[in-house]
C-alpha positions as CSV (number, residue, x, y, z in Angstrom):
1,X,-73.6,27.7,-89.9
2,X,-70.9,28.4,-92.8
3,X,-68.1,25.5,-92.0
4,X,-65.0,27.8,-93.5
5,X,-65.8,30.2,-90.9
6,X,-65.3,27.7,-87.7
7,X,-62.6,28.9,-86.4
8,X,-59.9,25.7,-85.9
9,X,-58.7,27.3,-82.5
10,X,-62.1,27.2,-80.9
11,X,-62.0,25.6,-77.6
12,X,-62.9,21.8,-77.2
13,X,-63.1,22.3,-73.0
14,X,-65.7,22.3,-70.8
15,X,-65.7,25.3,-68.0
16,X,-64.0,28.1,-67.7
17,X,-60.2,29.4,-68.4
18,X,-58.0,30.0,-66.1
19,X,-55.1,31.9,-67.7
20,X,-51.7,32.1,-65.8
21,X,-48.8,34.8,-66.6
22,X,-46.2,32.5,-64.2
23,X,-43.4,34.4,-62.8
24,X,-40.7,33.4,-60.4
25,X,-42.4,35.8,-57.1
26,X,-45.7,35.9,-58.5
27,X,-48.6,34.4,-60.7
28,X,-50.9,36.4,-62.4
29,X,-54.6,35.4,-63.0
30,X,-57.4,36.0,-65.4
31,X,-60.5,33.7,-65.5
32,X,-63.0,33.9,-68.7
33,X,-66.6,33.5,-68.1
34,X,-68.8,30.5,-68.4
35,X,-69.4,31.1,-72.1
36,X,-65.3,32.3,-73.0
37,X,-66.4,35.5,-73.8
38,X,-65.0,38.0,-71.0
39,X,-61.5,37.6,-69.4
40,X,-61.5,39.2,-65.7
41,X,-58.7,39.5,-63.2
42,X,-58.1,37.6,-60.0
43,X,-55.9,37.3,-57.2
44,X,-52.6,37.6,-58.0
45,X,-50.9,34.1,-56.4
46,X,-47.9,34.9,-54.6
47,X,-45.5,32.2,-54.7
48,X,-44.7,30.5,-51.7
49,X,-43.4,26.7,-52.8
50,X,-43.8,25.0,-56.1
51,X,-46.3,22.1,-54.1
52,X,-48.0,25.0,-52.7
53,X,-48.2,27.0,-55.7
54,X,-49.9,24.0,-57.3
55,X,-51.9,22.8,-54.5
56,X,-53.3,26.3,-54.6
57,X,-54.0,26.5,-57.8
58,X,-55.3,23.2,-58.2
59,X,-58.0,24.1,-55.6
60,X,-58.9,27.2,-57.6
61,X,-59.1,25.3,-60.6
62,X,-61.8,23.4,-59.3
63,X,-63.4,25.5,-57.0
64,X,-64.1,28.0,-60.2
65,X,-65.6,25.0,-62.5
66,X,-62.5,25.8,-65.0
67,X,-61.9,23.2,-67.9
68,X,-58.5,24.9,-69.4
69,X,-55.7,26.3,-68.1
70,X,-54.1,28.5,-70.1
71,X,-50.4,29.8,-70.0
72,X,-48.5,32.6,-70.8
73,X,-45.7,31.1,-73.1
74,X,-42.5,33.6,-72.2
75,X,-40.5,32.9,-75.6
76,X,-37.9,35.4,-76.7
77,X,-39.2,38.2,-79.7
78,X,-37.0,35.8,-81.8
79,X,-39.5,33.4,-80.9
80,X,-37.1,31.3,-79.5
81,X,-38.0,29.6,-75.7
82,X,-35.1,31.0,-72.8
83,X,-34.6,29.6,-69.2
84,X,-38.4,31.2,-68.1
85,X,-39.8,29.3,-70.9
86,X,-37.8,25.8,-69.5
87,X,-39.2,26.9,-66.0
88,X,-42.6,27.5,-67.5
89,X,-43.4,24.1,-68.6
90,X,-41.8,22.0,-66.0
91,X,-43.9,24.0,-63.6
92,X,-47.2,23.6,-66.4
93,X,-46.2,19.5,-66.3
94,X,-46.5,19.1,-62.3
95,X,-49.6,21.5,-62.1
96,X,-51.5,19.5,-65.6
97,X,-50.2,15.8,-63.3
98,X,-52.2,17.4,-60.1
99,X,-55.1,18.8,-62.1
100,X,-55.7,16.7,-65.2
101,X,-57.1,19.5,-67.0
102,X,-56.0,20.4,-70.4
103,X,-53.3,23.1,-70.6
104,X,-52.6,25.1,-73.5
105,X,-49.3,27.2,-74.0
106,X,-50.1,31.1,-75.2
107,X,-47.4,33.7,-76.7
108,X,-47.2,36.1,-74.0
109,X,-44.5,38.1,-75.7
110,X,-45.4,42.1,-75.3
111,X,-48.1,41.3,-72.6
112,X,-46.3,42.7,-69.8
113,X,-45.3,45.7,-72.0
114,X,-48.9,46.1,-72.7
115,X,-49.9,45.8,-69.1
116,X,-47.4,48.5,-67.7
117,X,-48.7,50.6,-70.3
118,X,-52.1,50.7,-69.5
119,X,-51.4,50.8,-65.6
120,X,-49.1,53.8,-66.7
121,X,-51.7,55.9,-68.6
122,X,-54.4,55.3,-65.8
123,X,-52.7,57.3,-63.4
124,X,-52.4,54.7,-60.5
125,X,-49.2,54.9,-58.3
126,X,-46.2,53.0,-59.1
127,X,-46.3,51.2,-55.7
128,X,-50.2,49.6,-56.8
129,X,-48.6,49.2,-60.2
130,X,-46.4,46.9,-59.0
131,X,-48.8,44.7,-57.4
132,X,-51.6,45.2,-60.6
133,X,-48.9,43.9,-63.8
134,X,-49.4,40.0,-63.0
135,X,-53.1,40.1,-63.0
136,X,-53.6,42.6,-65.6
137,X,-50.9,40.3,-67.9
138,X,-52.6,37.4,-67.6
139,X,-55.9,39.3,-68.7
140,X,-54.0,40.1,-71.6
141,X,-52.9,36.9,-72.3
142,X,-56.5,35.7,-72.0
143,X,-58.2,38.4,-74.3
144,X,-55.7,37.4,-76.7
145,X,-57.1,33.8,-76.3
146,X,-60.7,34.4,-76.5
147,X,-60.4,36.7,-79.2
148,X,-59.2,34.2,-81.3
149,X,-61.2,31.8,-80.7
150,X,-64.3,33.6,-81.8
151,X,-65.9,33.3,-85.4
């Protein structure tokens, strides 16, 4: 294998990733495959407490063999962090403590955007686009991962 084309952002984990678009009513989840290839929708988590939340997803997390957790970064298009982005890693902090997995922070910017887009052009109702943005977000946000990783 050609070293100049390894890619520097490849993943160093073991397992799967678990991508979260964390919101203040709701988190949205994507999990990749065993081999990072393929992002796919979950359950979309909604929040109940921040121990729960984590307890929750710290469950998940092992239950699904995942090695990475993955989160949406919400910084500003001036790509500078706001109060969601403060939020965002305190919450990341307490759930890394309970899981000891690996965390990496992702630019989420335009994912939600993206996501309403797509439900929008597919036709579904407004009501079941409601409930569909989180999950399909944090597929987004996941894509975006994998894709770069690859060579």
């Amino acid at each position: 294998m050609n070293p100049d084309r390894i890619n520097p952002a490849a993943p160093e984990h073991a397992g799967r990733v678990l991508a979260l678009d964390v919101g203040r009513k709701r988190i949205g989840l994507a999990l990749s495959d065993e081999l990072g290839l393929t992002a796919q929708g979950i359950e979309t988590l909604e929040r109940t407490t921040v121990r729960e939340d984590i307890a929750r997803l710290a469950e998940l997390a092992s239950s699904r063999g995942v090695g990475l957790l993955l989160l949406g970064d919400p910084i500003h298009m001036t790509g500078r962090p706001g109060r969601q982005a403060e939020y965002v890693r305190d919450f990341a902090a307490r759930l890394q403590k309970a899981t000891g997995l690996p965390m990496k922070f992702w630019d989420e910017r335009l994912t939600t955007v993206e996501a309403l887009r797509v439900l929008r052009e597919s036709g579904i109702s407004i009501e079941k686009r409601a409930r569909a943005v989180d999950r399909l977000s944090a597929v987004i946000l996941l894509e975006s991962y994998l894709d770069s990783c690859r060579i």
